[in-house]
C-alpha positions in Angstrom: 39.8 3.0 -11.3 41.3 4.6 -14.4 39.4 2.9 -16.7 36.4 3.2 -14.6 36.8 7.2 -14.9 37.7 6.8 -18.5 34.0 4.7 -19.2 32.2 7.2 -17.1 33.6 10.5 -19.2 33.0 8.5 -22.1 29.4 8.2 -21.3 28.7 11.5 -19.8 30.1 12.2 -23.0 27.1 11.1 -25.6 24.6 13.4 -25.4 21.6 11.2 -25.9 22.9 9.0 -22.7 23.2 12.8 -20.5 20.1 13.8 -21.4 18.6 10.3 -20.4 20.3 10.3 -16.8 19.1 13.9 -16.3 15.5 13.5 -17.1 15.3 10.2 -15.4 16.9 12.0 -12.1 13.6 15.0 -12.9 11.1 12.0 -13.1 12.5 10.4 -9.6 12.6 14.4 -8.1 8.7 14.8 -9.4 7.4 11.5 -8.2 9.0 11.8 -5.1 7.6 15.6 -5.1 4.3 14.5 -5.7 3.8 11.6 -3.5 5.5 14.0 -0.7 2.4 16.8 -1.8 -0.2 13.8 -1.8 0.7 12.8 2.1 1.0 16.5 3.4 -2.5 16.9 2.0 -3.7 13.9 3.7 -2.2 15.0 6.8 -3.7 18.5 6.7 -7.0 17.0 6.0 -6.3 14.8 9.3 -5.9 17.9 11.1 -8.9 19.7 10.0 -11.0 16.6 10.8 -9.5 16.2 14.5 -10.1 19.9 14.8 -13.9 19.9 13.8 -14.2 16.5 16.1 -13.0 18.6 18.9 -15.0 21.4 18.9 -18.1 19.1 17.9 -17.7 17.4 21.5 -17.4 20.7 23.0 -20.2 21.7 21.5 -22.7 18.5 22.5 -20.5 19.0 25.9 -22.4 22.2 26.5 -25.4 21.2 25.2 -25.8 18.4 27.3 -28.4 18.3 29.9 -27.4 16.9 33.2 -30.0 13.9 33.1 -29.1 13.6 29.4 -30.6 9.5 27.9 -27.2 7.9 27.4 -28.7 5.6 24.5 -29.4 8.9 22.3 -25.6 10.4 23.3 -24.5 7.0 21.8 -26.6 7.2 19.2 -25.6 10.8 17.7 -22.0 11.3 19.3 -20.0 10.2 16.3 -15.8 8.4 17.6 -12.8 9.7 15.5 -10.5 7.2 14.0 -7.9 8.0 12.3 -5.3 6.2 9.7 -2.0 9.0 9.2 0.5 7.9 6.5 3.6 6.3 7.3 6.9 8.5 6.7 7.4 6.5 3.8 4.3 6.6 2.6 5.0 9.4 -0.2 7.2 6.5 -2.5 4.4 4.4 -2.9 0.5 5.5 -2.3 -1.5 2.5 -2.8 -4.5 1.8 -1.2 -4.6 4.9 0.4 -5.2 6.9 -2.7 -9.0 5.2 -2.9 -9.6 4.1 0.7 -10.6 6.3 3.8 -7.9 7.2 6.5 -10.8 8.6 8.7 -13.6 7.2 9.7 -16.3 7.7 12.4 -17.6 5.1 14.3 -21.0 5.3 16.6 -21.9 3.0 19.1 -23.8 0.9 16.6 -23.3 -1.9 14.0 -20.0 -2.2 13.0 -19.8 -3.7 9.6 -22.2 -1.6 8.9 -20.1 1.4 9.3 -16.8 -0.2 8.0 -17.9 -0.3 4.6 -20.4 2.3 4.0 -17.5 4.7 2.6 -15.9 2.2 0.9 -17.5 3.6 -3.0 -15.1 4.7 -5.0 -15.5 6.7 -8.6 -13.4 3.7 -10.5 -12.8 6.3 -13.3 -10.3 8.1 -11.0 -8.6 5.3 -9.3 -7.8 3.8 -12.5 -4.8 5.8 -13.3 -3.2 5.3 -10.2 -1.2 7.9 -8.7 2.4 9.3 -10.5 4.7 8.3 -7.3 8.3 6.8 -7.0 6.8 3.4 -7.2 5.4 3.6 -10.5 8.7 5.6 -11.8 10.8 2.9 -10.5 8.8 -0.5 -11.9 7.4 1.2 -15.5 9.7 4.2 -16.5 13.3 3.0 -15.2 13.4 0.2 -16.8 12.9 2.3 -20.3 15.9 4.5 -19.1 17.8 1.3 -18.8 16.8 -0.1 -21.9 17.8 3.5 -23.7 21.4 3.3 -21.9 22.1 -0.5 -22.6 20.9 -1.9 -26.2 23.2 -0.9 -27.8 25.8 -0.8 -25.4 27.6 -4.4 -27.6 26.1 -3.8 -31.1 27.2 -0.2 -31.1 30.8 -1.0 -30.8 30.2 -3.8 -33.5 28.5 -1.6 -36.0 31.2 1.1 -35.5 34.0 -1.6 -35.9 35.6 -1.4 -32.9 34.0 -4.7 -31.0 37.0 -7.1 -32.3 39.7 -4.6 -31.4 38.2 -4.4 -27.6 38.1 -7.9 -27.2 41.9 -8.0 -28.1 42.8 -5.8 -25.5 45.2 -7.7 -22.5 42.4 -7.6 -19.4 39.8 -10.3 -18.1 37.7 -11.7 -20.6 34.4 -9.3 -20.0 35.9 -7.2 -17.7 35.2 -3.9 -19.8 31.4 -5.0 -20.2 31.0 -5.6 -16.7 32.6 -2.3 -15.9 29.8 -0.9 -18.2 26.8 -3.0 -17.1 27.7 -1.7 -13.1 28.6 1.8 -14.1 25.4 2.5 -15.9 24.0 0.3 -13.1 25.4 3.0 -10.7 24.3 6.0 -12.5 20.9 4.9 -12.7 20.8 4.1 -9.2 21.9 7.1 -8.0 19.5 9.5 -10.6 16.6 7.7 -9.5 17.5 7.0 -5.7 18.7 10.1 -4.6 15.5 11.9 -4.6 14.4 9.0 -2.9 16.9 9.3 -0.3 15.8 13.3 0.2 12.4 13.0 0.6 13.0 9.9 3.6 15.1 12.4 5.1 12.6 15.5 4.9 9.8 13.1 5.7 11.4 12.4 8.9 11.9 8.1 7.8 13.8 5.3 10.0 17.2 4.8 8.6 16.5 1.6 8.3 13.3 1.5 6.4 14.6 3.7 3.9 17.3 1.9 3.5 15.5 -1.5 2.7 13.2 0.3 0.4 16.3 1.7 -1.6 17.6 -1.9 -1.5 15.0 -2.9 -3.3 14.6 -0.6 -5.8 18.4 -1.2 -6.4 17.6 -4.9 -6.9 15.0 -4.7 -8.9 17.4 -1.7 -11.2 20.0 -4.6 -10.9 17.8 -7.2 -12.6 17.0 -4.8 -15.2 20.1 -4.0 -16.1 20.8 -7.6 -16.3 18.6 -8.4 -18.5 19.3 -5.4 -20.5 23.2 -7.0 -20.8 22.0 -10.2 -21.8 19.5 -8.5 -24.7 22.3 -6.4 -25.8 24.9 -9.2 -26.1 22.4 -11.7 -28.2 21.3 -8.5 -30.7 23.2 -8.3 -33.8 22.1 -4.8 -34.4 20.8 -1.5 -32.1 17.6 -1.7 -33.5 17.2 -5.6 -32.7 18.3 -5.3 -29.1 16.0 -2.2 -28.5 13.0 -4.7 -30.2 14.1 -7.8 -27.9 13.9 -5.9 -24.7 11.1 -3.7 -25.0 9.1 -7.0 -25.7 10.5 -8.4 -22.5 9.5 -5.1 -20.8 6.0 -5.7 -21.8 5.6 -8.8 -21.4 7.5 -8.9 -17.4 6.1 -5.5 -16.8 2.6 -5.2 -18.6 1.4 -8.5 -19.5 2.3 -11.1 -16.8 1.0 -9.0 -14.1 -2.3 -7.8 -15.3 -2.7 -11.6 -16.4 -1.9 -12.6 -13.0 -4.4 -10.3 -11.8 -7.5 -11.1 -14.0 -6.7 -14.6 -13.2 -6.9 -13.9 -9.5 -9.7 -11.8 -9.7 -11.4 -15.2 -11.4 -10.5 -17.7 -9.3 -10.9 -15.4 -5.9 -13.7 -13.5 -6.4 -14.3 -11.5 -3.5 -17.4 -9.3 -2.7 -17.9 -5.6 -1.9 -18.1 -4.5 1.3 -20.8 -2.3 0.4 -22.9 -5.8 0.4 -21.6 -6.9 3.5 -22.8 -3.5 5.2 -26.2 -3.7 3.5 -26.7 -7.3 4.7 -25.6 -6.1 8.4 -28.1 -3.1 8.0 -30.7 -5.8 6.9 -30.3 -7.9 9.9 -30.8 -4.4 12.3 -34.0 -3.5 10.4 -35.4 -7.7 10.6 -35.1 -7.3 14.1 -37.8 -5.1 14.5 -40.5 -7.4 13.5 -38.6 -9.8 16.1 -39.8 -10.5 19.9 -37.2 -8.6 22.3 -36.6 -11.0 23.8 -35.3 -13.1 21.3 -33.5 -10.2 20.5 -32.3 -9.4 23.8 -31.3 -13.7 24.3 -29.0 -13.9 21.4 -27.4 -10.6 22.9 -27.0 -12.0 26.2 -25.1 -15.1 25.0 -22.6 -12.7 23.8 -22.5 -10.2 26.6 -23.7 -12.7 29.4 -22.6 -10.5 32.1 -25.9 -8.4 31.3 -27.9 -10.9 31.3 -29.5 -10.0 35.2 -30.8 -6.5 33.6 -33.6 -6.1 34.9 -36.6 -6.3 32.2 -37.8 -4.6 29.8 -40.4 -2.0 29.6 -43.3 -1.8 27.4 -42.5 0.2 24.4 -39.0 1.1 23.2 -35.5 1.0 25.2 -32.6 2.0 24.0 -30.8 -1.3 25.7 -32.9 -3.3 23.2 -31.8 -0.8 20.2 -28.3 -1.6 20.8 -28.5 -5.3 21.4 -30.4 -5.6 18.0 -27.6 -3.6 16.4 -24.9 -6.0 17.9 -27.6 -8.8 16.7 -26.9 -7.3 13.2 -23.3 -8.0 13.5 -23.1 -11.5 14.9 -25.4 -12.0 11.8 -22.6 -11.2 9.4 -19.7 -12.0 11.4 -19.2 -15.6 9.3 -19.4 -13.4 6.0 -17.3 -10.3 7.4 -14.6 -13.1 8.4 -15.3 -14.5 4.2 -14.4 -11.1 3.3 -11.6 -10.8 4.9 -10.0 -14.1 4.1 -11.0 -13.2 0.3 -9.1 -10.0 0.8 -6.0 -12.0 2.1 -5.8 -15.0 -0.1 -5.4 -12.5 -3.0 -3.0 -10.9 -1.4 -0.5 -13.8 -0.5 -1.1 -15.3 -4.3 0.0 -12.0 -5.1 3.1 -12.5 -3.3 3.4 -15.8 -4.6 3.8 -14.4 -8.3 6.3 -11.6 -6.8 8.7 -14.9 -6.5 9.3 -15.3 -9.8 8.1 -11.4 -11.2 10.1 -9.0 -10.0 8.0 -6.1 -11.5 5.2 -7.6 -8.6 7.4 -8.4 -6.1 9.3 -4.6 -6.0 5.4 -3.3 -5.5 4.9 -5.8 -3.2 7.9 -4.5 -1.0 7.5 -0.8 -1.5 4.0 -0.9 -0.4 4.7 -2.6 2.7 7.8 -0.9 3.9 5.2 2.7 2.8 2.4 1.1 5.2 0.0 1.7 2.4 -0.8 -2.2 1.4 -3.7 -4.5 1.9 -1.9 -5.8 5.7 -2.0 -1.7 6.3 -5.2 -1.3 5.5 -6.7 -4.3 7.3 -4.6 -3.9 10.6 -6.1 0.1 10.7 -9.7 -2.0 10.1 -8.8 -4.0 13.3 -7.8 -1.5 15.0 -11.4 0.5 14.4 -12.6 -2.7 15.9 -10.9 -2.6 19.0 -12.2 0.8 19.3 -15.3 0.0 18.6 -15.8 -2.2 21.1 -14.5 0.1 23.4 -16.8 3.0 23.0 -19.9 0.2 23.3 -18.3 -1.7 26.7 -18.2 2.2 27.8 -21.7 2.8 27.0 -23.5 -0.1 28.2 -23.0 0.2 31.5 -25.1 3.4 31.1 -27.5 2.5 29.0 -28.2 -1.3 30.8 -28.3 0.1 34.1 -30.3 3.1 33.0 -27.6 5.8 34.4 -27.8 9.4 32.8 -24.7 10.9 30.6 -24.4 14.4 32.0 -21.5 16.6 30.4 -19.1 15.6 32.6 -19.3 12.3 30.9 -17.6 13.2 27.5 -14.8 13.6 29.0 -14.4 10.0 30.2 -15.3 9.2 26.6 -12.3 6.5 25.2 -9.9 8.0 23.1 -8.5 6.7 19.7 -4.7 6.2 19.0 -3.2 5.8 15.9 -0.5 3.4 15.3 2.1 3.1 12.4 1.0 1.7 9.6 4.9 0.6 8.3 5.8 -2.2 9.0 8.8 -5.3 8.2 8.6 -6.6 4.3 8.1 -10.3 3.8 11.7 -11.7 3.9 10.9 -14.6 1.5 10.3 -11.4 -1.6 13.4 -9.5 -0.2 15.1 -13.1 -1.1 14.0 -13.7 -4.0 14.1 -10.4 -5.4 17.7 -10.7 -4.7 18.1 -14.0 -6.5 16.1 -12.7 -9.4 18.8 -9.8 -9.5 21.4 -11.6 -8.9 20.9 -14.1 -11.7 19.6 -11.9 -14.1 23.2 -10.0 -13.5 25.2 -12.9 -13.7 23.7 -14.1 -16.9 24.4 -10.8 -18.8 27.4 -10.1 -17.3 28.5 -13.7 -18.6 26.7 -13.3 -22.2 28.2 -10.1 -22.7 32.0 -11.7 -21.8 31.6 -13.8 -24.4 31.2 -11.3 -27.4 33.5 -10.6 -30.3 
C-alpha cells in the first residue's frame, strides 16, 4: 500500500499526467451532461405530443355527431404511440438521435405508416451525437495512450530503468502497480460522471452497473495494450507512434471496414420503398372488382366473411379491406426488411468478438435501449397496436353501427414499455477475454524490461 501511495503522488505529481486526468474527468461530466440534456428534451417533447393528442380527442369528442360514420372516425382519428428513452439512455443515443420515438398510427395500412417518417437529413446524422459512448471508445483511449507511452522508455531515457529493475520485489511488480493505478484513475475520471447521471436519471443498479463493467473492460484492454506498446518502444516518441497506429487501425479502420463490407454484402432497402410499394397496392385496388378485394380480405379476417353485401357505390368496409389488401401485399417484403435489418446487426456482433471498440458500442447501446433490437421491438409493439385499433373498428364499420362520442372513450389505449433490456452474454465474454489478455500480455511484456 505504501508504494501504491508513493506511485499515485508521483503521478499526480507531473503536471502533463494532472492535467490529462482532469480534462478527461470534464469530457466524461459533458458527455454525460449532454446526453442527459438530449433525453430530457425528448421527454418534454413526449409530453407536449401526449398533451395535444389529448385535447385533439376531446376536441373530435365534442364534435362528434351521435350517428357519426365510423369508417371516416377511423379514417381521420390519428392513435398515439409512443417510444420514451430508457434511464440509461443518456450514455449512449443511437438510433434514437435519427429515428422517431412517436408515431401516429390510423386505422389504415400499416407499413405504410411505419416508414413514411423514416427520411432523415444524412448531413446531420453524420456526426453522431457527443455522448459517453463516443467519449469512452474514441477519446479514452487517447487519454490512456498520453498516461502510458512512455510510462518504460521515460525511465530508460532518464537512466533510471536499470536501477528499478535491481530493486528486491517481484519481477514486474512496479509496472503492474502502474499499468492498474493509471488503470484506476482513468476509470474513475471517466466513470464517475457515469455513475451520477444513472443515479439522477433514476437507473437500475444493476444496469448501471453492467454498463460501467464494460466500459471498465473495454479501459482494461486499452490500457493493456498501451503496456505492451510501451514496453516494445525504445523511445517516447516510438511508443506514442506504435499505439496511435493501433488506435486507428482498432478504432477507425477495422470498424468502418467492417461496416462498408456489410453494407455490401447485406444490402438492405429503405423503408421509404417499402411504404411506397404498400401505398401502391391500396391505390391498384381501386381499379380492382370488390369483391376480389373484399375475398382476399376475408381469407384473412374470415370471421367477416357473412357481412352482408355490398352496396352499389363506395363503403367504407371495402376501403379498409383494400388497405389491409395493401399490406398482405408487402408482408413477404416487410418481413425481407426486417431480416436485412437483423442480419446486419448480428454480423455486427459477430465482429464485436474479436473488436472490442464494436463490441463496447454494441453493449452500451443495448443496456441504453437505444439499438436496432430497441428500435424494432417499439416497431412490434406499433403493430400490436395497430391491430388493435382496426379489430376495434371493424365491428363498427362491418356491421354498419354509428360511433357517437361516447365511443372515444372505449378507444384502445397505447402503453409504452422499456426499451432496456439484458446485453448479449457471448460480447460481455468476450469483451472480458479481450481485456483480460490484452492485460496479461502487457503486464508480462512490461515484467520483462531492463
Amino acid at each position: 500500500m505504501k508504494n501504491l501511495k508513493f506511485e499515485l503522488l508521483l503521478l499526480l505529481r507531473s503536471r502533463p499526467a494532472l492535467a490529462a486526468l482532469v480534462l478527461l474527468l470534464l469530457l466524461s461530466a459533458l458527455s454525460v451532461w449532454s446526453g442527459m440534456r438530449t433525453v430530457a428534451e425528448q421527454n418534454a417533447a413526449l409530453q407536449r405530443i401526449v398533451a395535444v393528442q389529448a385535447k385533439d380527442i376531446a376536441e373530435r369528442t365534442a364534435r362528434q355527431a351521435p350517428d357519426a360514420e365510423a369508417g371516416l372516425t377511423a379514417y381521420y382519428v390519428p392513435h398515439l404511440t409512443i417510444d420514451p428513452p430508457a434511464p440509461l439512455a443518456f450514455a449512449a443515443i443511437g438510433q434514437r438521435d435519427v429515428q422517431p420515438y412517436a408515431l401516429q398510427v390510423r386505422a389504415l395500412g400499416l407499413q405504410a405508416q411505419l416508414y413514411e417518417s423514416e427520411a432523415f437529413n444524412p448531413e446531420l446524422a453524420a456526426p453522431g451525437r457527443f455522448d459517453f459512448a463516443f467519449v469512452l471508445v474514441y477519446v479514452a483511449p487517447l487519454f490512456i495512450i498520453a498516461l502510458m507511452h512512455d510510462m518504460v522508455s521515460g525511465e530508460r531515457e532518464a537512466g533510471r530503468l536499470r536501477l528499478l529493475s535491481s530493486l528486491p520485489a517481484t519481477p514486474g511488480a512496479l509496472w503492474r502497480r502502474r499499468v492498474l493505478l493509471r488503470l484506476a484513475l482513468v476509470g474513475a475520471a471517466l466513470l464517475l460522471p457515469l455513475l451520477a447521471g444513472a443515479l439522477l436519471s433514476g437507473a437500475a443498479v444493476g444496469e448501471s452497473a453492467m454498463l460501467a463493467a464494460a466500459a471498465a473492460l473495454y479501459l482494461a484492454f486499452w490500457c493493456g495494450l498501451a503496456a505492451w506498446g510501451a514496453a516494445v518502444a525504445r523511445t517516447a516518441a516510438a511508443g506514442a507512434a506504435v499505439l496511435l497506429a493501433a488506435f486507428v487501425l482498432l478504432a477507425l479502420v477495422l470498424p468502418t471496414g467492417v461496416n462498408a463490407a456489410l453494407e455490401r454484402a447485406l444490402p438492405v432497402a429503405q423503408g421509404a420503398e417499402l411504404a411506397l410499394a404498400q401505398r401502391q397496392a391500396v391505390h391498384t385496388a381501386w381499379d380492382k372488382p370488390k369483391e376480389e378485394t373484399m375475398q382476399s380480405f376475408f381469407r384473412s379476417h374470415p370471421e367477416w366473411k357473412d357481412t352482408p353485401p355490398l352496396p352499389e357505390g363506395f363503403h367504407w368496409k371495402w376501403y379498409y379491406a383494400m388497405h389491409q389488401a395493401g399490406d398482405d401485399a408487402v408482408a413477404a417484403q416487410a418481413a425481407q426488411y426486417r431480416d436485412s435489418l437483423w442480419s446486419r446487426e448480428e454480423w455486427t456482433r459477430r465482429a464485436g468478438l474479436l473488436l472490442a471498440g464494436v463490441n463496447v458500442q454494441v453493449l452500451l447501446h443495448r443496456l441504453a435501449g437505444t439499438d436496432l433490437e430497441a428500435r424494432l421491438a417499439y416497431m412490434d409493439r406499433i403493430s400490436a397496436f395497430h391491430g388493435q385499433v382496426r379489430q376495434h373498428f371493424y365491428p363498427y364499420v362491418f356491421d354498419e353501427r354509428p360511433f357517437g362520442p361516447g365511443e372515444f372513450a372505449k378507444l384502445p389505449s397505447y402503453q409504452p414499455a422499456s426499451a432496456a433490456g439484458r446485453p448479449p452474454w457471448p460480447l460481455v465474454l468476450a469483451l472480458a477475454a479481450l481485456a483480460a489478455a490484452t492485460l496479461l500480455l502487457g503486464m508480462r511484456r512490461t515484467a520483462r524490461c531492463s
